[in-house]
N, CA, C and O atoms as a GROMACS GRO file, in nm:
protein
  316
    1UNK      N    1  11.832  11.808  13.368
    1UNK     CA    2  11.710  11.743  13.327
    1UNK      C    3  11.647  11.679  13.451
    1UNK      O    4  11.708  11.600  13.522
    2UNK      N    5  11.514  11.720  13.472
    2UNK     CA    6  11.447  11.630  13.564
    2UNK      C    7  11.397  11.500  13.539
    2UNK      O    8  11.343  11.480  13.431
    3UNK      N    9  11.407  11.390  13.638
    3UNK     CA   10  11.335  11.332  13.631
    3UNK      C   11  11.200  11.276  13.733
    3UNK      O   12  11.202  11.291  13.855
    4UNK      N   13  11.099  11.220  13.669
    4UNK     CA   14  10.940  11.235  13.670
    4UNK      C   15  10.946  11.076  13.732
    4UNK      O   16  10.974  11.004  13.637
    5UNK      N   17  10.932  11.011  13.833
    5UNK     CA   18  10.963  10.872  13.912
    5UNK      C   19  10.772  10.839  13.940
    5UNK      O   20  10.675  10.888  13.997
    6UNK      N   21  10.809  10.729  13.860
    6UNK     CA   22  10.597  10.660  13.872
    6UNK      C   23  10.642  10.549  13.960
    6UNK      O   24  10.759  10.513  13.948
    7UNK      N   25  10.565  10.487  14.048
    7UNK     CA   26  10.551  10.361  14.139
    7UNK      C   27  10.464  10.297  14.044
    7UNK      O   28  10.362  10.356  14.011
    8UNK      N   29  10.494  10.162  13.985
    8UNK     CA   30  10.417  10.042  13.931
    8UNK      C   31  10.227  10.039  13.987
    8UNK      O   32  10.191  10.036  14.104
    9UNK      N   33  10.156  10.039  13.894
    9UNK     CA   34  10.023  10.003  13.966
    9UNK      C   35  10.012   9.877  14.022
    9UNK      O   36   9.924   9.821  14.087
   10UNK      N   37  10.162   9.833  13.965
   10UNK     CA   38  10.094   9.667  14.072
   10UNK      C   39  10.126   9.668  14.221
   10UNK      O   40  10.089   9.597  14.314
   11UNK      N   41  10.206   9.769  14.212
   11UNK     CA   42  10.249   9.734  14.378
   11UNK      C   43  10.147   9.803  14.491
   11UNK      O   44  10.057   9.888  14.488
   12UNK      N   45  10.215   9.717  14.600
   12UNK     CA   46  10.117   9.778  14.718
   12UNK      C   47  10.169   9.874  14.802
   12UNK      O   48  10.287   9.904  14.787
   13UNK      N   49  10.083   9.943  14.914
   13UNK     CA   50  10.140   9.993  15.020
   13UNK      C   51  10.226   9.878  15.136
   13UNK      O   52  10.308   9.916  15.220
   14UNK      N   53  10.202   9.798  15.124
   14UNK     CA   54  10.279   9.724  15.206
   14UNK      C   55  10.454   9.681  15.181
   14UNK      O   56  10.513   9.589  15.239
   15UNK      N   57  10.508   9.768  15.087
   15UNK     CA   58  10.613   9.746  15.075
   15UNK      C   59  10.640   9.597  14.975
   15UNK      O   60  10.555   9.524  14.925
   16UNK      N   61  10.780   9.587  14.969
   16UNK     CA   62  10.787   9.466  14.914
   16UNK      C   63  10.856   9.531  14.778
   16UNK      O   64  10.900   9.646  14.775
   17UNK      N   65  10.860   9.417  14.638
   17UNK     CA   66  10.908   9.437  14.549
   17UNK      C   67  10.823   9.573  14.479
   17UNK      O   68  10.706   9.593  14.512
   18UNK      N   69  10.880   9.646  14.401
   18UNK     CA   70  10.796   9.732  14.298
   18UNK      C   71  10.844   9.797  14.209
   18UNK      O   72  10.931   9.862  14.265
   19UNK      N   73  10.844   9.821  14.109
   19UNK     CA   74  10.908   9.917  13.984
   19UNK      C   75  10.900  10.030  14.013
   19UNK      O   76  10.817  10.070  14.095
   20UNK      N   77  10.984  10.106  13.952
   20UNK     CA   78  10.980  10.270  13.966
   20UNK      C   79  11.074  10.311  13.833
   20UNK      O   80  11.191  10.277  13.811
   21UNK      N   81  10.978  10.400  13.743
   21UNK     CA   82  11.002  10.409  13.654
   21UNK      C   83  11.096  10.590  13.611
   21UNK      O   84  11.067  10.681  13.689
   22UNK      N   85  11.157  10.611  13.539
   22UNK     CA   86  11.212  10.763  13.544
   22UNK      C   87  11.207  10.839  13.432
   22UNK      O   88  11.299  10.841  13.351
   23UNK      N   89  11.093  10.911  13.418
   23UNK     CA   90  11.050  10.966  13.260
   23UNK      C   91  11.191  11.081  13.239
   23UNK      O   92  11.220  11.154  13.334
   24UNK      N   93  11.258  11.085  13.131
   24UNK     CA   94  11.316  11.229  13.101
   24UNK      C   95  11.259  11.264  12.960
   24UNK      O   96  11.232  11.186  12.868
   25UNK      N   97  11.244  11.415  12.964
   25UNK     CA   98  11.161  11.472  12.872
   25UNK      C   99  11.283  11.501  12.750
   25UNK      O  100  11.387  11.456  12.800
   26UNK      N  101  11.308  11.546  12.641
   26UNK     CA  102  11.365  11.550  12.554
   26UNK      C  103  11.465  11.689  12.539
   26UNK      O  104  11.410  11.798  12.558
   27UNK      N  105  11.561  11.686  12.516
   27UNK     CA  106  11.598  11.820  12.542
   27UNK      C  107  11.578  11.933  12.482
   27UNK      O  108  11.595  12.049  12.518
   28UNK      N  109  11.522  11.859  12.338
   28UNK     CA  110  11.486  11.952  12.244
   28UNK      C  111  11.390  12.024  12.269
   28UNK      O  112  11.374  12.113  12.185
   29UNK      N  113  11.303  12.021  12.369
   29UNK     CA  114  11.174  12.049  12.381
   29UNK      C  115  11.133  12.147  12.466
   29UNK      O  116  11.174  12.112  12.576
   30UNK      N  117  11.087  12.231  12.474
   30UNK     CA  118  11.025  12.326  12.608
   30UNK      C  119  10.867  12.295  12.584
   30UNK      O  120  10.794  12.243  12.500
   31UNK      N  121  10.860  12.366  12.724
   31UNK     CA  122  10.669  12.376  12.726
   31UNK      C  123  10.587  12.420  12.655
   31UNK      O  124  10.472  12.389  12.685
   32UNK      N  125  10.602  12.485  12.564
   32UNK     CA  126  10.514  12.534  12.428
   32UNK      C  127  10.516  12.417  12.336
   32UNK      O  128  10.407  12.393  12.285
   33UNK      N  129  10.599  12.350  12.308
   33UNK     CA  130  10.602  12.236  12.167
   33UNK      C  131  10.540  12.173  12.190
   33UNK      O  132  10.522  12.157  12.311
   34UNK      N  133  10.472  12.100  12.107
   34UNK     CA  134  10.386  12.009  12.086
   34UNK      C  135  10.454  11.875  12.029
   34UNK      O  136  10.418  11.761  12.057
   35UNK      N  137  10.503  11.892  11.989
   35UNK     CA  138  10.581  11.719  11.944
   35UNK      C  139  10.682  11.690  12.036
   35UNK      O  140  10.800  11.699  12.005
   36UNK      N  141  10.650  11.660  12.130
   36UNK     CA  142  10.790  11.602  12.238
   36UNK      C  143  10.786  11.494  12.265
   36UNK      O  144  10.681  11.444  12.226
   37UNK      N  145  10.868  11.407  12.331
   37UNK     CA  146  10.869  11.295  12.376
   37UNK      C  147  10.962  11.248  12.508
   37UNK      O  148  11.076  11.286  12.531
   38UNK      N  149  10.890  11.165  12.579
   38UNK     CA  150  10.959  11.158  12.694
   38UNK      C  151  11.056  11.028  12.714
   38UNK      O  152  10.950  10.967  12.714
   39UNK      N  153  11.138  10.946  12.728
   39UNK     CA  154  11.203  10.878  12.774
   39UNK      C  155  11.245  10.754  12.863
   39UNK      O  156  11.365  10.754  12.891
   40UNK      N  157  11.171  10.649  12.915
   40UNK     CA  158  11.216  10.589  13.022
   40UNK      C  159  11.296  10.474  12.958
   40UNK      O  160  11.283  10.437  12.842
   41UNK      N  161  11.403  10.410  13.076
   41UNK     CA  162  11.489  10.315  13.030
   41UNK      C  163  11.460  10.214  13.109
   41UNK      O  164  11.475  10.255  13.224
   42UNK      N  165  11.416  10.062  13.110
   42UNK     CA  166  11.420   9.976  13.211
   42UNK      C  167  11.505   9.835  13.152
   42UNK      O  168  11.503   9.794  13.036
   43UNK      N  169  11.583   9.773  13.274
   43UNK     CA  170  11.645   9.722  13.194
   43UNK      C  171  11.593   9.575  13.088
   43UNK      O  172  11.543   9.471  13.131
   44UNK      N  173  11.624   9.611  12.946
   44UNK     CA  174  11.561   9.534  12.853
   44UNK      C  175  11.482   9.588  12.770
   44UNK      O  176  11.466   9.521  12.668
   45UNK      N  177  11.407   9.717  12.775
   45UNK     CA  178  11.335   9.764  12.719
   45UNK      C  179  11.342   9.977  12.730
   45UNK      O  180  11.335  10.046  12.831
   46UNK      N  181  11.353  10.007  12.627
   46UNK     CA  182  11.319  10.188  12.614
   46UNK      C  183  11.177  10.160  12.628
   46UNK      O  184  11.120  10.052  12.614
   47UNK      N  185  11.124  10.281  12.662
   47UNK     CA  186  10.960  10.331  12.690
   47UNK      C  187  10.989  10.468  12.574
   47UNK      O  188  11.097  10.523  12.553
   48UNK      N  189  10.847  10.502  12.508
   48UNK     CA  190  10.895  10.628  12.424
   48UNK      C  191  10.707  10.702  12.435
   48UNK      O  192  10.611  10.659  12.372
   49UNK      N  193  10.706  10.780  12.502
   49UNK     CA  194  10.585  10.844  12.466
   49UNK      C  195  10.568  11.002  12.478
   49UNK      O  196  10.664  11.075  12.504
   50UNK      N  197  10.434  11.052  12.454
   50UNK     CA  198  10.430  11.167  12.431
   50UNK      C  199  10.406  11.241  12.596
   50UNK      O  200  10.348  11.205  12.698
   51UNK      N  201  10.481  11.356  12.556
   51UNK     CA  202  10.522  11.458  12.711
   51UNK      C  203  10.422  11.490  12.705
   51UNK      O  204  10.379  11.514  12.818
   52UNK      N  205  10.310  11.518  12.585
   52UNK     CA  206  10.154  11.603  12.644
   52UNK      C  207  10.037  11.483  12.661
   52UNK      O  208   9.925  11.533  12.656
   53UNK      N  209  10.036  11.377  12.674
   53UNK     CA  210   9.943  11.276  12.691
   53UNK      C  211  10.036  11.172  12.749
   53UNK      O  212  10.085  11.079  12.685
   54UNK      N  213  10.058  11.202  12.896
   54UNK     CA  214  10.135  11.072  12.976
   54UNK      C  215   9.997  10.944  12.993
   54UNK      O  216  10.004  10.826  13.025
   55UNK      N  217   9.925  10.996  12.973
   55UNK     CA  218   9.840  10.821  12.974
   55UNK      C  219   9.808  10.746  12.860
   55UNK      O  220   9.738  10.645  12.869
   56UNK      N  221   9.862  10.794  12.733
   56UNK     CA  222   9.847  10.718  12.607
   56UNK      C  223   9.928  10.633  12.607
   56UNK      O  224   9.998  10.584  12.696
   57UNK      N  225   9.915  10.611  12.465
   57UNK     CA  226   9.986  10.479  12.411
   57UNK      C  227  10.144  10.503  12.409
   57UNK      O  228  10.186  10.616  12.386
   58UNK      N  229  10.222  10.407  12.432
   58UNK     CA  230  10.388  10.412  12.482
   58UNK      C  231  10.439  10.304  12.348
   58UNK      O  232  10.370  10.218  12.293
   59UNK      N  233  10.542  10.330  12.328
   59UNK     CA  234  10.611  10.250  12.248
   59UNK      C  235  10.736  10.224  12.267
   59UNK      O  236  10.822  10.311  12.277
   60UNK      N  237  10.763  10.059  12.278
   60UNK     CA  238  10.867  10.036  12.334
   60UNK      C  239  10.957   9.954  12.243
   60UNK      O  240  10.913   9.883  12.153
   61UNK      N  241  11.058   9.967  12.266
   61UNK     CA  242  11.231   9.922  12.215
   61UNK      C  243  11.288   9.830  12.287
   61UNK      O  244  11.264   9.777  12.395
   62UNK      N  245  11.366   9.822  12.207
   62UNK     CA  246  11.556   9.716  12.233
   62UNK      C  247  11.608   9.826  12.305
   62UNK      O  248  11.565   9.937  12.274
   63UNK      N  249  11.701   9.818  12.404
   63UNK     CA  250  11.850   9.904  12.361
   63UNK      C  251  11.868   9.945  12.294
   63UNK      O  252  11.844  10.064  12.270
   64UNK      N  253  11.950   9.825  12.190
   64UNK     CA  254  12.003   9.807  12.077
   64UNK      C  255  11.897   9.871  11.974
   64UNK      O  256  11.940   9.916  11.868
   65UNK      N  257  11.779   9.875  11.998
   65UNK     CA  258  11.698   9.942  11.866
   65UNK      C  259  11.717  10.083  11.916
   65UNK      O  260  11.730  10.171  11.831
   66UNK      N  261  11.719  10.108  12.022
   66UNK     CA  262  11.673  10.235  12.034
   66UNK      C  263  11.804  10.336  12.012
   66UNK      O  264  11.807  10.451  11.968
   67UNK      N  265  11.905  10.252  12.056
   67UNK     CA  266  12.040  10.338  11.988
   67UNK      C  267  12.059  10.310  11.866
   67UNK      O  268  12.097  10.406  11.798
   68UNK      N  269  12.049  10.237  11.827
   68UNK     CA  270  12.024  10.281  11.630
   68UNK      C  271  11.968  10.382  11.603
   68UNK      O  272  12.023  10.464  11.529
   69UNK      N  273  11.859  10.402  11.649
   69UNK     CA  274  11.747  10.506  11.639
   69UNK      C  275  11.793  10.640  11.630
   69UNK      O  276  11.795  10.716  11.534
   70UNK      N  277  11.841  10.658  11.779
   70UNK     CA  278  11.878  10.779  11.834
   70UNK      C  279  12.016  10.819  11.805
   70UNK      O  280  12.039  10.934  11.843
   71UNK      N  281  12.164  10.731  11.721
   71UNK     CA  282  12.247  10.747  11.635
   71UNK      C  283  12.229  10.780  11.446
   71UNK      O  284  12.313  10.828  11.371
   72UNK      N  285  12.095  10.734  11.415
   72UNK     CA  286  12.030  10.724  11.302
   72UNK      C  287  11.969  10.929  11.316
   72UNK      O  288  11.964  11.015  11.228
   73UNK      N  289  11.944  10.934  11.424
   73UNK     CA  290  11.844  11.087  11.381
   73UNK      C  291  11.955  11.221  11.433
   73UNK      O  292  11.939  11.341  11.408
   74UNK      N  293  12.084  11.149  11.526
   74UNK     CA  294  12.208  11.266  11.566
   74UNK      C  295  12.219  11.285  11.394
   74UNK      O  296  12.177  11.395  11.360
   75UNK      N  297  12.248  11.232  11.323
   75UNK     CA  298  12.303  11.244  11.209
   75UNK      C  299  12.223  11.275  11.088
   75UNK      O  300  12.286  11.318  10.990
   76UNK      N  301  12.056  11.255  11.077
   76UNK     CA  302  11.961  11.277  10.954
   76UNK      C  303  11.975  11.410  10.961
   76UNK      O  304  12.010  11.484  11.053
   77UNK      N  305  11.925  11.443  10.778
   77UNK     CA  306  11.934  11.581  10.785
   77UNK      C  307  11.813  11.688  10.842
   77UNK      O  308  11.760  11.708  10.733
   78UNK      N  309  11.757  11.746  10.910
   78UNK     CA  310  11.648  11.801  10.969
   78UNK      C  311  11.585  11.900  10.892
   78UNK      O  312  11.472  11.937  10.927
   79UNK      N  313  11.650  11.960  10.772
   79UNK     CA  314  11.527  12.041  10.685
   79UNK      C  315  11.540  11.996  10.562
   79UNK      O  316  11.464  12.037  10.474
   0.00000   0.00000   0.00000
């Protein structure tokens, strides 16, 4: 799995502190699908948004919520 590394808009060229964020795309997913979602982890918070509109709206988590989540759907039934 690749990952997709963004530099914070707050930071500068002058070095110094800055975020850097690491999208992973879903495994379920190839380049034809349309419902995918991408991944980032920082610590304190999941990031969750869509792989075909990286500048929309993001929705973010716990940890702890987000592994509920993602232990909650290993196991739902899918059809």
């Amino acid at each position: 799995m690749e990952l997709a590394w963004f530099k914070s808009s707050h930071s500068s060229n002058e070095g110094g502190e800055c975020i850097e964020v690491a999208w992973r795309k879903s495994s379920y997913c190839n380049d034809k699908e349309f419902a995918c979602v991408e991944v980032a982890e920082t610590p304190g918070t999941v990031h969750v948004r869509d792989s075909k509109d990286k500048s929309g709206p993001q929705l973010t988590f716990s940890p702890d919520a987000w592994q509920a989540f993602v232990a909650f759907a290993a196991t739902a039934d899918t059809h």
